[in-house]
C-alpha positions, -999 to 999 in steps of 0.1 A, spaced: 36 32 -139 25 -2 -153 -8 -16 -132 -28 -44 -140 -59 -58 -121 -69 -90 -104 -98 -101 -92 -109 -67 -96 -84 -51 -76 -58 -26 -94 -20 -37 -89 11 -26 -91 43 -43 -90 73 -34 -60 97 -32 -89 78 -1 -108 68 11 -81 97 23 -70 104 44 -97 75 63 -87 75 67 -50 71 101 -53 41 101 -72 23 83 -46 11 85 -11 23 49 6 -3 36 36 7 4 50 -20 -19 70 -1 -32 87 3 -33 131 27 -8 142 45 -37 151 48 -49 118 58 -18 102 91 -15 125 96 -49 122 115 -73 103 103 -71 71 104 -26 76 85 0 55 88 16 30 107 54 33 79 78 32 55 50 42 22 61 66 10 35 90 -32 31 96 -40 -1 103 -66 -23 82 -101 -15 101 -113 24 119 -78 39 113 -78 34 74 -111 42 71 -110 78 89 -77 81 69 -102 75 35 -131 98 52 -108 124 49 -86 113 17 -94 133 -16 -110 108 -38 -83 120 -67 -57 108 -47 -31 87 -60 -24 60 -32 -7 26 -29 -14 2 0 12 -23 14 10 -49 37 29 -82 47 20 -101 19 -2 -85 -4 -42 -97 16 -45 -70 37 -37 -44 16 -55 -56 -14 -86 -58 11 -82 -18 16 -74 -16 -21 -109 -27 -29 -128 -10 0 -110 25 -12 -120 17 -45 -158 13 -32 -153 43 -16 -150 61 -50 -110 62 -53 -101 64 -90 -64 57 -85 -57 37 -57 -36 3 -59 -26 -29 -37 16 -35 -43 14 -70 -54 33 -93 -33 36 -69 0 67 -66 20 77 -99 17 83 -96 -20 95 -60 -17 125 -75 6 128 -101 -17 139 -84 -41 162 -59 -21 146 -33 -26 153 -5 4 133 -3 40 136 16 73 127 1 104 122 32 124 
């Protein structure tokens, strides 16, 4: 999967993403609200919220863990991106552009 890094945060793109999916555990930061929402989630996606819920979700992670965040927009999840990466995560990423840019470019969501 092609990454690259901004701002000292490791990226990856919707587009190769998706070719990977199954590589990956997904954890959007979303509010519950969000993730059933409009823009949807991802299939497969796991929902724990930016704040206490992702950080007892990365208490308990394996540090080996190959993870990709998602949010909105791209903020949020890059915020997690870079705390899980503090935490010791060696291969964890924020999807560049969140689910704004994943709808965008028609790529498929659920909104269950």
């Amino acid at each position: 999967m092609k990454t690259s890094i901004q701002n000292g945060i490791r990226e990856v793109a919707p587009q190769d993403l998706i070719e990977h999916l199954s590589e990956y555990k997904i954890i959007d930061v979303r509010k519950p609200e969000e993730f059933t929402g409009e823009l949807g989630h991802i299939h497969g996606a796991k929902l724990f919220t930016l704040g206490p819920d992702l950080v007892n979700f990365l208490e308990k992670e394996d540090k080996k863990s190959s993870v990709v965040f998602v949010c909105r927009s791209g903020g949020r999840s890059g915020q997690a991106t870079l705390y899980s990466q503090q935490m010791g995560f060696e291969n964890t990423y924020n999807m560049q552009g969140g689910m704004i840019y994943w709808n965008e470019l028609k790529l498929p969501v659920e909104k269950t």
